[in-house]
C-alpha positions, 0 to 999 in steps of 0.5 A: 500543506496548501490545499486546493479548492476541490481539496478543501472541499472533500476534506470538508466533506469526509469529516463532516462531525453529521455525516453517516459513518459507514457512507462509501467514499470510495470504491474500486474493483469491489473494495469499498472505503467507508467515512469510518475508515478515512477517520482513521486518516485523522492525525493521531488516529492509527490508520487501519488496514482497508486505508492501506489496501486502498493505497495498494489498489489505488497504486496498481491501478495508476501501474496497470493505467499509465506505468506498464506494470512496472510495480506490483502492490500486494495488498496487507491481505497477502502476508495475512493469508500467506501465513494463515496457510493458504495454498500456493493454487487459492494465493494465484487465485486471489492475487493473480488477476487482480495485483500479480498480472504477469510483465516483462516490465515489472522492476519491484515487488512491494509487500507491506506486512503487519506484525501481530502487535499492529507494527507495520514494515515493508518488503521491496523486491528488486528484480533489477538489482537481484535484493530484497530491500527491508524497510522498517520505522522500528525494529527491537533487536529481539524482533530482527530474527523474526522479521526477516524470517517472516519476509524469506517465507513471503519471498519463498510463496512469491517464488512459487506463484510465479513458476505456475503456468499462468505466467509465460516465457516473458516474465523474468521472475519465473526463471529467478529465485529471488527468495534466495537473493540478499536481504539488505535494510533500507538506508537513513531511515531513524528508529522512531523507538515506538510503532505509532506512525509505521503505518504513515512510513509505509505510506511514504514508501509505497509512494516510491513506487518504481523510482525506489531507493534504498537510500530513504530520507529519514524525515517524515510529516506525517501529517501532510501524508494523511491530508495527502492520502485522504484526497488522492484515494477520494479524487483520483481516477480509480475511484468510482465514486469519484464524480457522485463524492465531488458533487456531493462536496461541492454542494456541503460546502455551499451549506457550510459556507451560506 
C-alpha cells in the first residue's frame, strides 16, 4: 500500500529496532498502547488484545465525535467479564459511560469475543433489522454449538444492562429483547481452515461500523489492515499523544535520512 510522508514517518518511528518497548505511543481515556504492542501489528505477529480494544476506543471515539452514536464498540473486556460473572450492576459501571452511552440513534452493537484457544469472532447486533449477525474466519462443526451459546449469554447481559434506569424512554433497546432475535451467520466470508488472521478479520469488520452488511467480501489483505491500523490508532484525533508522536517521528526521520 501507498504510504503517505507523515505515514511513512510513524511507521519508521513505531519500529525503530533502538526504540524503548514499553514507550506509550498511544493514549486514550486512560487506555494506553505501548511500542510492545503495536509490534504485534508486524506481519505475522498475532495481534494482541490491547491493539484490539484500541480500535474499539478509537471507533467510539469517531461515533461519540462525528457519527452520533449510531455504533456501540464493546471492547474484548466485555465478553471476558461477562463470563467471569461480573454482575449486571459492575458491567453498567464499567461499560455504561465509557462505551454504551444511551442514543435514540444506535443502529448495531458490535461485540468481538475470543474464545480460550486466542480464536477470534464477531458479534453484530442490528436493532434495525431485529438479527444478530455472526461473523467468524473459522468455525469447526464441533464448536458451532459453543459459539452461539456463548453469543445468547452475551446478548442476554446486553438485554439487562439496557433495561436499568440509566437508559431513558428514548432508547429503543430498552423496550426490546434482542437476546431472542434470530442468529444468522455472515454471508461470503471463506473458512481460512486455522485461526492465525482472525484477529485482522475482525479488524476489517469493525471497520464497517454502521454501513454493515451481512453480505462480506471474502478477501482479505491482511497486511494492508496491519500498516493501516498501525497509523490510524497513531495519527488520529483521539490519540493524545498525537502531536508529541508526530514530532518525535519527524525528528527520527531526519536522523535516519542525514
Amino acid at each position: 500500500m501507498q504510504l503517505d510522508l507523515v505515514e511513512a514517518q510513524i511507521i519508521a518511528y513505531v519500529y525503530h529496532p533502538n526504540k524503548d518497548k514499553e514507550e506509550p505511543l498511544v493514549s486514550s481515556n486512560g487506555i494506553i498502547g505501548y511500542r510492545s504492542d503495536f509490534d504485534t501489528l508486524a506481519p505475522g505477529m498475532i495481534i494482541n488484545d490491547k491493539i484490539m480494544t484500541l480500535i474499539c476506543r478509537r471507533s467510539t471515539w469517531i461515533q461519540n465525535n462525528y457519527n452520533r452514536g449510531a455504533v456501540w464498540y464493546l471492547p474484548p473486556s466485555f465478553a471476558e467479564d461477562v463470563f467471569s460473572g461480573m454482575s449486571t450492576f459492575k458491567l453498567i459501571d464499567r461499560y455504561f459511560r465509557n462505551w454504551m452511552e444511551p442514543n435514540s440513534n444506535l443502529k448495531y452493537i458490535y461485540v468481538p469475543i475470543k474464545t480460550k484457544t486466542g480464536h477470534w469472532f464477531l458479534m453484530v447486533i442490528s436493532l434495525e433489522l431485529q438479527m444478530k449477525y455472526y461473523l467468524d474466519s473459522f468455525c469447526p462443526m464441533e464448536d458451532i454449538e459453543c459459539r452461539s451459546t456463548t453469543m445468547s449469554i452475551l446478548s442476554k447481559s446486553l438485554n439487562r444492562m439496557v433495561r436499568f434506569p440509566y437508559y431513558g424512554t428514548t432508547f429503543d433497546g430498552r423496550s426490546i429483547d434482542f437476546s431472542c432475535w434470530p442468529l444468522e451467520q455472515a454471508k461470503g466470508i471463506p473458512n481460512v481452515g486455522h485461526s492465525d488472521n482472525a484477529a485482522a478479520w475482525l479488524i476489517k469488520w469493525i471497520d464497517m461500523g454502521e454501513c454493515f452488511t451481512p453480505n462480506i467480501q471474502g478477501e482479505l489483505l491482511e497486511n494492508n489492515i496491519r500498516i493501516r491500523v498501525a497509523t490510524r490508532l497513531l495519527l488520529e484525533m483521539y490519540n493524545e499523544l498525537k502531536t508529541t508522536i508526530e514530532v518525535e517521528a519527524k525528528e527520527n526521520w531526519r536522523l535516519i535520512n542525514s
